[in-house]
C-alpha positions in Angstrom: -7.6 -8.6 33.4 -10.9 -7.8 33.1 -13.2 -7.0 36.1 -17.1 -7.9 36.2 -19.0 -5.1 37.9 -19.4 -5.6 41.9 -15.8 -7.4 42.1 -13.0 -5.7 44.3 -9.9 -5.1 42.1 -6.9 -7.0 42.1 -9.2 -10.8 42.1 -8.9 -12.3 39.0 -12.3 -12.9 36.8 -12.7 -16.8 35.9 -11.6 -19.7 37.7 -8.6 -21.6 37.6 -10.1 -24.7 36.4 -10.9 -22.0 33.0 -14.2 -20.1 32.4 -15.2 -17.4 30.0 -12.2 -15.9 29.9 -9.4 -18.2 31.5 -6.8 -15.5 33.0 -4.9 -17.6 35.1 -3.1 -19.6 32.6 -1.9 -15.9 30.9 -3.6 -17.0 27.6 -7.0 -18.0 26.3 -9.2 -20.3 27.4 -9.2 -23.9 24.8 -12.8 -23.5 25.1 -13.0 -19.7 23.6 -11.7 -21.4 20.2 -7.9 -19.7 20.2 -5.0 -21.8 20.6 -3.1 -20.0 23.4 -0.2 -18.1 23.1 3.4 -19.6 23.0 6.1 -18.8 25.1 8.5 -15.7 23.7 11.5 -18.9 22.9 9.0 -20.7 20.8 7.5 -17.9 18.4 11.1 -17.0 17.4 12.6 -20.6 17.2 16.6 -20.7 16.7 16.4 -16.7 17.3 18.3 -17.1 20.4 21.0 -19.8 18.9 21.3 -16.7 16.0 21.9 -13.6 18.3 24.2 -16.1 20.4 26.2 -16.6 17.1 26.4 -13.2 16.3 28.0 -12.1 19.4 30.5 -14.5 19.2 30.8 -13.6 15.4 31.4 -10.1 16.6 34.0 -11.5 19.3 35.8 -13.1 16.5 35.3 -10.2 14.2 37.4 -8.3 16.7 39.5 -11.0 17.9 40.9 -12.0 14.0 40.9 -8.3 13.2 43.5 -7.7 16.1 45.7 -10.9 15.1 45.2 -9.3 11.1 47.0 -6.2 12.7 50.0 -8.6 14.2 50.0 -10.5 10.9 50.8 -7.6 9.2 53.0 -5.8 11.0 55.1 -8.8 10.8 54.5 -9.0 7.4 55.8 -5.0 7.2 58.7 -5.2 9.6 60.7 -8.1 8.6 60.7 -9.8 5.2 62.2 -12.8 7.3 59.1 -14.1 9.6 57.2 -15.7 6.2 59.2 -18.4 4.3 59.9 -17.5 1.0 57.3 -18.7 -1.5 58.4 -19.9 -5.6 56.5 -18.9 -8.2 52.9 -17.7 -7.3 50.2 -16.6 -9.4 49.1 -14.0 -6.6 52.4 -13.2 -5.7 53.1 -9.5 -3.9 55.9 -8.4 -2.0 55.0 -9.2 1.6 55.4 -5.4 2.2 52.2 -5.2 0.3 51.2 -8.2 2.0 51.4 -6.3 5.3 49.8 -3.2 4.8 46.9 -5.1 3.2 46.5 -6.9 6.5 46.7 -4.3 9.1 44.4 -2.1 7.2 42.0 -4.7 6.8 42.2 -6.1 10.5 41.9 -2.7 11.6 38.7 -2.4 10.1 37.8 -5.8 10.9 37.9 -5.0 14.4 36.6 -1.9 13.9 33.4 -3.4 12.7 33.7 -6.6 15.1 33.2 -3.6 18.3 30.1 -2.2 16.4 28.5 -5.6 15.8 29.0 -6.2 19.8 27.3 -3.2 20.2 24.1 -4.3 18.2 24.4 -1.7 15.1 22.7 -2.9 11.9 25.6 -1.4 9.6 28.2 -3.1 11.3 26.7 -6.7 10.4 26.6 -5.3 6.5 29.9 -3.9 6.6 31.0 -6.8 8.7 30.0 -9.5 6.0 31.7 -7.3 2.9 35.2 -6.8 5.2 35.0 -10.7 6.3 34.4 -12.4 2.6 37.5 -9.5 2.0 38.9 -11.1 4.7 38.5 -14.9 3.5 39.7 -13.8 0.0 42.7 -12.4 1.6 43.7 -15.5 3.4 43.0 -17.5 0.7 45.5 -15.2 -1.3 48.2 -15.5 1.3 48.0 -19.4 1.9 51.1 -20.3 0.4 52.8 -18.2 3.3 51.2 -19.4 5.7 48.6 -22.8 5.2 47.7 -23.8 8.0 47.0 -20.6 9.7 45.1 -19.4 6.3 42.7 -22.4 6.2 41.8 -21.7 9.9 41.4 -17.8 9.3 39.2 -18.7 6.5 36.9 -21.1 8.4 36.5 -18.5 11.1 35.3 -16.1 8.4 32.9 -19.0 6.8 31.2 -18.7 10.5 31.1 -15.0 10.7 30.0 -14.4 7.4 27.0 -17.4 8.2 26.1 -15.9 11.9 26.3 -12.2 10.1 23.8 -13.5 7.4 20.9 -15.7 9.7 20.9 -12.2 11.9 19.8 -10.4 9.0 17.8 -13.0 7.6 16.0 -14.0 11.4 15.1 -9.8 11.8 13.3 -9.8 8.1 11.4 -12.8 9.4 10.2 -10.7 12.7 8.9 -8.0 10.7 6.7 -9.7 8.8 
């Protein structure tokens, strides 16, 4: 606020009709020539529809990591829980199966807690351990389809929210 000599502090200078120097509106006056200023929502457009979706990218990070972990251990303690696939070009002993998915979960989730958090190497980690992730379930689909094709959509989201975050924070800095 600016103050014209002889005014007692704290009275606004201009009027609120405008004048000079409108201060009332919080912006410029449309007679000073300068478009006022936009509200914080509207200079970063979808900005908030992004950080929404990663936090619940992270949520998911955490949440699929976790159910990884179960998956495997499943996987690791009985050859019995999967149904026994024919010939397949990918085909590993679910053993391997197992340990592939609890040490990738862990990490997952892992990474899931540090997006939540808001740290900028969790969302690049975070997008190479989810497309591991979606290649992984793609890999083990014959054991499980349905569950695969629904693992991998969740990873098509995470890796999507991951990616607009970064993208949306270049944009900023500009």
């Amino acid at each position: 606020m600016s103050q014209h000599p002889g005014e007692p502090s704290g009275i606004p200078s201009g009027t609120p009709s405008g004048g000079a120097q409108d201060t009332w509106s919080g912006g410029a006056s449309p007679r000073s020539g300068q478009p006022p200023e936009p509200p914080q929502h509207a200079r970063h457009g979808a900005g908030g529809w992004v950080t929404g979706g990663v936090v619940f990218a992270g949520v998911l990070m955490l949440c699929s990591g976790i159910l990884a972990v179960l998956q495997g251990i499943a996987a690791i303690a009985s050859d019995d829980v999967y149904g026994r696939v024919g010939t397949y070009v990918y085909e590993l002993n679910l053993t391997g199966w197992g340990w592939i998915h609890v040490i990738l979960g862990a990490l997952v989730a892992v990474t899931g807690l540090g997006v939540l958090k808001g740290a900028a190497w969790a969302r690049f980690l975070g997008i190479f351990l989810v497309s591991l992730s979606l290649i992984a379930q793609f890999l083990f689909l014959p054991y499980l389809p349905v569950w695969s094709v629904v693992m991998m959509a969740i990873d098509v989201f995470v890796i999507w929210a991951l990616a607009s975050q970064q993208e949306a924070a270049g944009r900023r800095a500009v």
